[in-house]
C-alpha positions, -999 to 999 in steps of 0.1 A, spaced: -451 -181 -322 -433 -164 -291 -435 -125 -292 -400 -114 -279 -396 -80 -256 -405 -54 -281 -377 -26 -280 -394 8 -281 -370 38 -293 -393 72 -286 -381 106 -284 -390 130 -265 -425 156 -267 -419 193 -272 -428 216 -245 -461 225 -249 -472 261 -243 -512 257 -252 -526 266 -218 -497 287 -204 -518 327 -200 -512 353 -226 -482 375 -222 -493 402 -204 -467 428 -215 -469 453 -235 -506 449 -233 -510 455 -199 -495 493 -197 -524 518 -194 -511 551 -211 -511 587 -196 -544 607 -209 -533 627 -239 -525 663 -231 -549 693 -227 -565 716 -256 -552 754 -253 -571 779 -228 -596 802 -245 -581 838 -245 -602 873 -241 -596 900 -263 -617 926 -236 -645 920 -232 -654 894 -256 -633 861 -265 -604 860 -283 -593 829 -293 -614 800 -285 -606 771 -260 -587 743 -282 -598 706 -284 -576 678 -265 -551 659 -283 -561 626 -299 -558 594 -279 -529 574 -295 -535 540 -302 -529 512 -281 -498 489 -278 -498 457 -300 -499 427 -276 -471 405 -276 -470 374 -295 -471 340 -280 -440 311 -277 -438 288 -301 -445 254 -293 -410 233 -284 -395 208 -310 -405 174 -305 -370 155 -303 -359 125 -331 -367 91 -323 -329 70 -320 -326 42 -345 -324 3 -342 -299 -18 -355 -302 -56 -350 -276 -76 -361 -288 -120 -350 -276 -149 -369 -307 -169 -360 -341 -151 -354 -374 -170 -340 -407 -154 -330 -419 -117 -334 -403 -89 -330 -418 -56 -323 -394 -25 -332 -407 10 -332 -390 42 -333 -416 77 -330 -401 106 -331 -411 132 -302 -445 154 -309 -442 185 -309 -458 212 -284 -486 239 -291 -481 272 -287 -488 305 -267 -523 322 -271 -513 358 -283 -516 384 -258 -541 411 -253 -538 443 -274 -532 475 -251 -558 500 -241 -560 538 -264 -548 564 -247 -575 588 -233 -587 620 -254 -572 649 -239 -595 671 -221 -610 703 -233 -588 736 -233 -597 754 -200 -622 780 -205 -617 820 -195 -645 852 -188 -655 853 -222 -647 823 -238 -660 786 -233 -643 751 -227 -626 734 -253 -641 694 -265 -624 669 -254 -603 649 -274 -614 616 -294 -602 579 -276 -573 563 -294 -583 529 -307 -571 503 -287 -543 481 -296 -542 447 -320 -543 418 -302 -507 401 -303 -504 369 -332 -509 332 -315 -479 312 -312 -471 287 -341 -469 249 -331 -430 232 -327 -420 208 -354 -421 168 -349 -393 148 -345 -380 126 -372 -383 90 -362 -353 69 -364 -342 37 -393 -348 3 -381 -319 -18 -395 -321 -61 -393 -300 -86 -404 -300 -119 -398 -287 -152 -415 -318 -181 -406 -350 -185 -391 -385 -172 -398 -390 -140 -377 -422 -116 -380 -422 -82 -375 -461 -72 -363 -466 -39 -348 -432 -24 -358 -430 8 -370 -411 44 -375 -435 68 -372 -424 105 -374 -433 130 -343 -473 151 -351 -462 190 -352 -476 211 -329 -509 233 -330 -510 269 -335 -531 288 -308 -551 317 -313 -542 354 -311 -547 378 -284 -581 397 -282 -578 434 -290 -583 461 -268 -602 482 -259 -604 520 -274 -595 553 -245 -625 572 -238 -630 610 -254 -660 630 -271 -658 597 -297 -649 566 -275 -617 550 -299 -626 515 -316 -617 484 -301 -579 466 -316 -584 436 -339 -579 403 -327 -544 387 -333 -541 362 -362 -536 328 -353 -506 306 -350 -504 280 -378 -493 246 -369 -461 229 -373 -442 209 -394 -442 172 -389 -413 155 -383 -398 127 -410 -411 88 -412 -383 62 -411 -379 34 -429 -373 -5 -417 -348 -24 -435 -350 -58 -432 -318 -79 -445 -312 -45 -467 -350 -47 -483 -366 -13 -474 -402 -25 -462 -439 -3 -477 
């Protein structure tokens, strides 16, 4: 039996983000060291009040999370409308897949531990303040969502046609990609702990099957 010229209705693939680089931003900024214990005072000849420690470290910025993969786009339906139908015929609509996403970015550096107050005759440098911890890493972009694949409509009045290979498949969603790394903790008389890693993106929807009708009888 004679195939005929299959007719092939595919919609377009989402964007797909899975190798683009982390956002750098806000990850990236490195913060000012956090500010300087008080100077020791002398009372006379002996100290006063001692040298105070440096100011905590604040923690680092969460990293920014990554893009979302793009929508896959429908598929466009077929519609056939033939009196007399001979020889295979291979319809197919797909709607688009979607695109992954963004790996999250990096979390930002803590802040440095202020240094020690300054120290005077009789009284001795202040510690140094403790390291911020360094920032989460930023969240992993989720995957698009599929595209919905179109209806495949036939009518026809005679002949003995075959449909092999036809189909309306819906458009795979997209995979998630994983979060940024976390960063690292500022430096001080205790170093601040490294950020947690970003959770990960979760993967999209897929889009909706169609259906083939042939002379109105919805075919499994």
């Amino acid at each position: 039996m004679a195939s005929n010229p299959p007719i092939i209705n595919s919609g377009s693939d989402g964007p797909d983000y899975t190798n683009q680089p982390a956002p750098p931003y806000p990850g990236d900024v490195n913060p000012p060291t956090a500010a300087q214990g008080t100077a020791g005072k002398d009372d006379g000849k002996s100290c006063g009040t001692n040298a105070g420690t440096g100011t905590t470290g604040t923690t680092g910025l969460v990293g920014a999370t990554g893009a979302t993969g793009g929508n896959g786009t429908d598929g466009s339906q077929i519609k056939l409308i033939i009196s007399e139908m001979t020889g295979n015929y291979q319809l197919v609509t797909n709607g688009g897949k979607a695109g992954g996403g963004q790996v999250g970015g990096p979390g930002g550096t803590g802040q440095n531990g202020g240094p020690g107050g300054a120290s005077s005759d009789h009284c001795g440098a202040g510690a140094a303040g403790n390291g911020g911890p360094g920032g989460d890493g930023g969240p992993g972009g989720g995957g698009g969502t599929g595209g919905k694949a179109g209806t495949i409509y036939v009518e026809y009045q005679t002949g003995s046609p075959t449909f092999n290979g036809s189909q309306a498949q819906a458009g795979a969603g997209g995979a998630g990609n994983n979060g940024g790394a976390g960063g690292k903790g500022g430096t001080g008389t205790a170093a601040g702990g490294t950020g947690k890693g970003g959770a990960h993106g979760g993967t999209g929807t897929g889009g909706n099957s169609g259906q083939i009708y042939i002379n109105g009888t919805p075919q499994v």
